[in-house]
C-alpha positions as CSV (number, residue, x, y, z in Angstrom):
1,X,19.6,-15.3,0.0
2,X,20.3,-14.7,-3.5
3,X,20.2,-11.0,-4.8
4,X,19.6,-10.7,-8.8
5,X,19.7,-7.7,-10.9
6,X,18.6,-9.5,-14.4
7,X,14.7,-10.3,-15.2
8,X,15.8,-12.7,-16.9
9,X,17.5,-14.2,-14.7
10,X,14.6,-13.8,-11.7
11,X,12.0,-15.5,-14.2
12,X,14.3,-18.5,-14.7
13,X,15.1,-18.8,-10.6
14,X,11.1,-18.8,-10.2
15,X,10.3,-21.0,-13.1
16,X,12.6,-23.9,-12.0
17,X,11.1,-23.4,-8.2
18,X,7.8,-23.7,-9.8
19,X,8.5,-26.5,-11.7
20,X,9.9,-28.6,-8.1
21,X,6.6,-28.2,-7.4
22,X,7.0,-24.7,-4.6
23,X,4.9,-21.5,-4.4
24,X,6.3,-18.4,-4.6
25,X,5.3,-15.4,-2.4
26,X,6.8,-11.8,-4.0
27,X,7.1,-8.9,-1.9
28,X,7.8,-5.9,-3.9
29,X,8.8,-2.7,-2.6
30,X,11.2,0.6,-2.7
31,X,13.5,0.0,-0.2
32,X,14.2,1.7,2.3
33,X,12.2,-1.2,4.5
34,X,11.1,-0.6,7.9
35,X,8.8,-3.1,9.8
36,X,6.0,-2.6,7.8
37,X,7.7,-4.2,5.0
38,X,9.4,-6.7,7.1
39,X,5.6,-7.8,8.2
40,X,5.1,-8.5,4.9
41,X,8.4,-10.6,4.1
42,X,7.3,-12.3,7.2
43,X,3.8,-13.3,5.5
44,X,5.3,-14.3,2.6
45,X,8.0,-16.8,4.5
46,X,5.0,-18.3,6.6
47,X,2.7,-18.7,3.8
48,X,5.1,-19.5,0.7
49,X,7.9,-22.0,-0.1
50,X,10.0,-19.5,-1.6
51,X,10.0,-15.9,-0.8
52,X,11.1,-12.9,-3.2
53,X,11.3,-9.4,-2.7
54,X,12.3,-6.2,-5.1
55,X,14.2,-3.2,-4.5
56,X,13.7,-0.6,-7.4
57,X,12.5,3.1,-6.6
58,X,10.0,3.3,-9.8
59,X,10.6,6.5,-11.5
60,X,7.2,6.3,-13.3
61,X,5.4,6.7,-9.9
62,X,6.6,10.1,-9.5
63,X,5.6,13.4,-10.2
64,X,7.3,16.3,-11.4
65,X,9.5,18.0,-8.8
66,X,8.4,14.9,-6.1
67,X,11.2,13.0,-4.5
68,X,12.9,10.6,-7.0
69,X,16.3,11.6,-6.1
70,X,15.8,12.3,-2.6
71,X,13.9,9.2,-1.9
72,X,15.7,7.4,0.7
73,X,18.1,4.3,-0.5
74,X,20.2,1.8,1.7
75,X,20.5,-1.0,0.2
76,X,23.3,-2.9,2.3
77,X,20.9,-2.6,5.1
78,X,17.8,-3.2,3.4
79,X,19.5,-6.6,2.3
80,X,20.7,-7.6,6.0
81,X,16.7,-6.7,6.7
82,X,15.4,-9.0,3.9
83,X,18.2,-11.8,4.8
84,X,17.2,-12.2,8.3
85,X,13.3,-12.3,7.3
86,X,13.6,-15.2,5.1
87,X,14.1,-14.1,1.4
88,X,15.5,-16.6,-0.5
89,X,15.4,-14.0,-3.8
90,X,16.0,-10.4,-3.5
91,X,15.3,-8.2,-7.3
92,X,17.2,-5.3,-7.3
93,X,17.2,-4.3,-11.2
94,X,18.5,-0.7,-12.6
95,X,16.0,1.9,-14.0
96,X,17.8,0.7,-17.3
97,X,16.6,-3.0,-16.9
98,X,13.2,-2.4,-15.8
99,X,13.1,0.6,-18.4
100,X,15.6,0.0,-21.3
101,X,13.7,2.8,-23.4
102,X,11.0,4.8,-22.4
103,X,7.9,3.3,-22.5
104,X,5.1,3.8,-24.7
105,X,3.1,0.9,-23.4
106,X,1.5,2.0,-19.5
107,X,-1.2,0.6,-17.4
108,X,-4.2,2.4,-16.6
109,X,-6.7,1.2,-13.9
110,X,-9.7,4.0,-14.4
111,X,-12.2,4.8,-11.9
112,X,-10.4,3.6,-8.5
113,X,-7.4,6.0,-9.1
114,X,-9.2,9.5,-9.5
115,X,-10.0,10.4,-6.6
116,X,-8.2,10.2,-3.0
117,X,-4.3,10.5,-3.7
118,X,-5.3,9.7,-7.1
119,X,-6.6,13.3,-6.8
120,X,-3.2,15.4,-5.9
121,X,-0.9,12.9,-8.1
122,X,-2.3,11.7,-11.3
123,X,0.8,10.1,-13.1
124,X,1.3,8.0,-9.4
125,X,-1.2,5.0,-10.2
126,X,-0.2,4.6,-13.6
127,X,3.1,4.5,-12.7
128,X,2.7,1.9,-9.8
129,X,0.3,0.0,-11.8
130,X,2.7,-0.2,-14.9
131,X,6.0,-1.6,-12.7
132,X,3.5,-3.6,-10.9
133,X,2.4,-5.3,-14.1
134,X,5.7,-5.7,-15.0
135,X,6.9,-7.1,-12.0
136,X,4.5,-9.8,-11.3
137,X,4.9,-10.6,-15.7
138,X,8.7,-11.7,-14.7
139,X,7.8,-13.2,-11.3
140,X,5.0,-15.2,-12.7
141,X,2.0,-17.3,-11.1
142,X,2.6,-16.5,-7.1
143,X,1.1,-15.0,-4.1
144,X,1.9,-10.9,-3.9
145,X,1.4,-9.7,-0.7
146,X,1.0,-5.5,0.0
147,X,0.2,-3.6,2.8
148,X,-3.3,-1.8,3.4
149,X,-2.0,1.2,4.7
150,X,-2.0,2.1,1.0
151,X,-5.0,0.7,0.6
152,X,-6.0,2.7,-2.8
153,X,-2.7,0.9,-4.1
154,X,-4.1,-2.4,-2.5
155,X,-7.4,-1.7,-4.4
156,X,-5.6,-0.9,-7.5
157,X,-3.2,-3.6,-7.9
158,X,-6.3,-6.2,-6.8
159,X,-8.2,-4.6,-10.0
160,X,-5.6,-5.0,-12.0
161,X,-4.7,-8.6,-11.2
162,X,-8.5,-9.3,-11.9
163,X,-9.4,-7.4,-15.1
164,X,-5.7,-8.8,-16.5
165,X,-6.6,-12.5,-15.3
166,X,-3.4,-12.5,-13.9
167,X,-2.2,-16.0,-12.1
168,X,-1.6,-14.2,-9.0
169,X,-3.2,-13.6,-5.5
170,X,-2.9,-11.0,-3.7
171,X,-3.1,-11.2,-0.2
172,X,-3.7,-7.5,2.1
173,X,-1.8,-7.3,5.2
174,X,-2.5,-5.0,8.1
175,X,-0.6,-1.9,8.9
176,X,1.8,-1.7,11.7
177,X,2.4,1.7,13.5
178,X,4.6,3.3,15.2
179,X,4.0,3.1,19.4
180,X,2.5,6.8,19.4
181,X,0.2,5.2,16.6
182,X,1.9,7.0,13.3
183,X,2.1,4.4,10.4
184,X,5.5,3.8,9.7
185,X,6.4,4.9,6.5
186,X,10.0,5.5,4.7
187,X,9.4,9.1,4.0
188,X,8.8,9.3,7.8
189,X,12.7,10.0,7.5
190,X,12.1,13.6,6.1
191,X,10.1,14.4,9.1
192,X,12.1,16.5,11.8
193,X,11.4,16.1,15.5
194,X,8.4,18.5,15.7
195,X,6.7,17.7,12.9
196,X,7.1,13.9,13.7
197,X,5.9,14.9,16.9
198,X,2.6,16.5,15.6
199,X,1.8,14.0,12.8
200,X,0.3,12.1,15.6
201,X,-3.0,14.0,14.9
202,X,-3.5,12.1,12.4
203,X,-3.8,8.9,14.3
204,X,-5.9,10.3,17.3
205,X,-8.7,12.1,14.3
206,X,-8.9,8.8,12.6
207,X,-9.5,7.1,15.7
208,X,-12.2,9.7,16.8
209,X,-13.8,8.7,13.4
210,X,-13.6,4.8,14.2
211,X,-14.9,5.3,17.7
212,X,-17.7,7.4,15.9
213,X,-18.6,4.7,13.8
214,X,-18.6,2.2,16.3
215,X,-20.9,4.3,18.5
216,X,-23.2,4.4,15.4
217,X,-22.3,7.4,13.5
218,X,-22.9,6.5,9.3
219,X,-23.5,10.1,8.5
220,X,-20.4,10.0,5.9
221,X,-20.6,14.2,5.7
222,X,-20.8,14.0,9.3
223,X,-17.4,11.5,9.6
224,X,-15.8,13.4,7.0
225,X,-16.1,17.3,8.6
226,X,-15.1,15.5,11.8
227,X,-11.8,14.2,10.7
228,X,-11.3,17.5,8.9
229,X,-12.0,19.2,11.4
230,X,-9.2,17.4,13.7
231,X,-6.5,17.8,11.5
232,X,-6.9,21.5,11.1
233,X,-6.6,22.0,14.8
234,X,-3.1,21.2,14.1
235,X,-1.3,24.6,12.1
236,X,1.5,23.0,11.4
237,X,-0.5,20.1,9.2
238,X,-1.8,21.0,5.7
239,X,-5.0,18.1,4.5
240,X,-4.8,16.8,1.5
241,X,-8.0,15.2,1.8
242,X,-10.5,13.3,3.8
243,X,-13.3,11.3,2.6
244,X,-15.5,8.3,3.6
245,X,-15.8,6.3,0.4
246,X,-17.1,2.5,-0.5
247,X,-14.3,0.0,0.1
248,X,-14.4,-1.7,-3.1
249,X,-15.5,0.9,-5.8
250,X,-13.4,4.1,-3.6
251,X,-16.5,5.8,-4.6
252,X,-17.4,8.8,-2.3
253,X,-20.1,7.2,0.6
254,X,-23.1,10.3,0.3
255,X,-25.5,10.9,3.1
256,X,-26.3,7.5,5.5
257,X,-24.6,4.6,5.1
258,X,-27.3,1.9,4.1
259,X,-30.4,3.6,5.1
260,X,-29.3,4.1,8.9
261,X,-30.6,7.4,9.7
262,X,-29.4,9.7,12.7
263,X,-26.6,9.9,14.9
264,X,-26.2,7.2,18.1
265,X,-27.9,4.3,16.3
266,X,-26.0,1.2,16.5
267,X,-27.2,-1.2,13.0
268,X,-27.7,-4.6,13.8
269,X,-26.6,-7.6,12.4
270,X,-23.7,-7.3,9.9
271,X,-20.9,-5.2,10.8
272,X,-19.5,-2.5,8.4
273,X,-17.9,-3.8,5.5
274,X,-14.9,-2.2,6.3
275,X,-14.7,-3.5,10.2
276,X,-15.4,-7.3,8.8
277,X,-11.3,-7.9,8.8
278,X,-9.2,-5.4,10.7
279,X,-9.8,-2.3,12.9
280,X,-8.9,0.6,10.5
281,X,-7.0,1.9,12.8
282,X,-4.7,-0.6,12.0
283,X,-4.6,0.5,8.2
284,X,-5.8,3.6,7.4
């Protein structure tokens, strides 16, 4: 593995590999990897010829008084992680080569990013659309592969790539959890032994809600007071949100789903448009 700190030195790695003819799958991320990530590197190495990854905690993804300094950074391990996975390319670039003055020039996907966690942070998408833009400019043509247990991010960075015709797929991997069903998550690290303990509640209400939909359920007022209603039951918990929304436009889903009408009724013939790939379980 080969760890660069330069873009320009990154685009002219992937160029020449490019120009031998090989695809390039690019995992970006923050650090701080934990298996979630690495099922992602994974993708990449099984799908791709040459796999690269980037390290760079984006400061224009966060928030006054959020967690810049404080987010979690090990890169010597993170680099043993990425090795063993397969990276041939690891981008670890300073805030000052990524951002060499501030910029005036940001990215702005409208609609999909004001509502949901769009809702409580409303620099965050700009800021992860911007470095994601930027990111996939020095990269180039490739396959970019993000996990759906951010799946507003997932939608984002999908819209983007379309509305900017960029040459890029990206591919939407599943989430992985921890065994007590908690998605794994780096900021998991700021969660003491109790609260990790009792953030299991949100596992167990969203799979309430899943069950409920299986059973029939597409009252989405009825699905979202239920998974409301689950998390409160927990004190130590404060929700953000929960909605039911469409899985394309994030809009908020009003009344029933499609005309089905009552509770218990099972629709036949298509399933849900959000059961057609994965079990949400798995990444919500």
């Amino acid at each position: 593995m080969k760890t660069v700190s330069r873009i320009d030195d990154l685009r002219r790695r992937c160029d020449a590999a490019r120009a031998e003819g090989a695809e390039i799958g690019f995992v970006p991320t923050m650090g701080s990897l934990h298996e979630g990530h690495r099922s992602l590197l994974r993708a990449a190495r099984a799908d791709t010829d040459v796999v690269v990854a980037s390290i760079f905690v984006n400061s224009l993804q966060f928030g006054p008084g959020e967690d810049f300094a404080a987010y979690p950074r090990d890169l010597d391990t993170d680099s043993a992680m990425a090795a063993d996975d397969g990276v041939d390319l690891l981008f670890v670039p300073s805030s000052a080569e990524m951002y060499p003055t501030d910029p005036l020039t940001t990215v702005h996907v409208s609609g999909l990013t004001r509502g949901l966690c769009g809702a409580s942070r409303p620099t965050f998408f700009d800021g992860v659309a911007t470095v994601v833009t930027k990111l996939l400019s020095i990269v180039g043509p490739c396959r970019a592969y993000f996990g759906r247990k951010d799946y507003q991010q997932f939608a984002v960075v999908k819209r983007l790539v379309a509305d900017l015709d960029l040459p890029v797929e990206v591919v939407g991997c599943p989430l992985v959890r921890e065994p007590d069903g908690v998605a794994m998550s780096s900021r998991n690290a700021y969660l003491d032994g109790d609260t990790r303990a009792r953030a299991t509640v949100l596992y167990e209400a969203l799979s309430s809600v899943v069950d409920a939909v299986q059973e029939g359920e597409r009252n989405a007022r009825l699905l979202r007071d239920r998974l409301a209603d689950l998390v409160s039951r927990e004190p130590a918990l404060t929700l953000d949100y929960a909605d039911v929304v469409d899985a394309t436009t994030l809009a908020p889903v009003s009344g029933n789903r499609r005309g089905d009408r009552g509770r218990g009724r099972r629709r036949r013939g298509r399933r849900p448009a959000h059961r057609q790939h994965d079990d949400p379980r798995r990444w919500r």
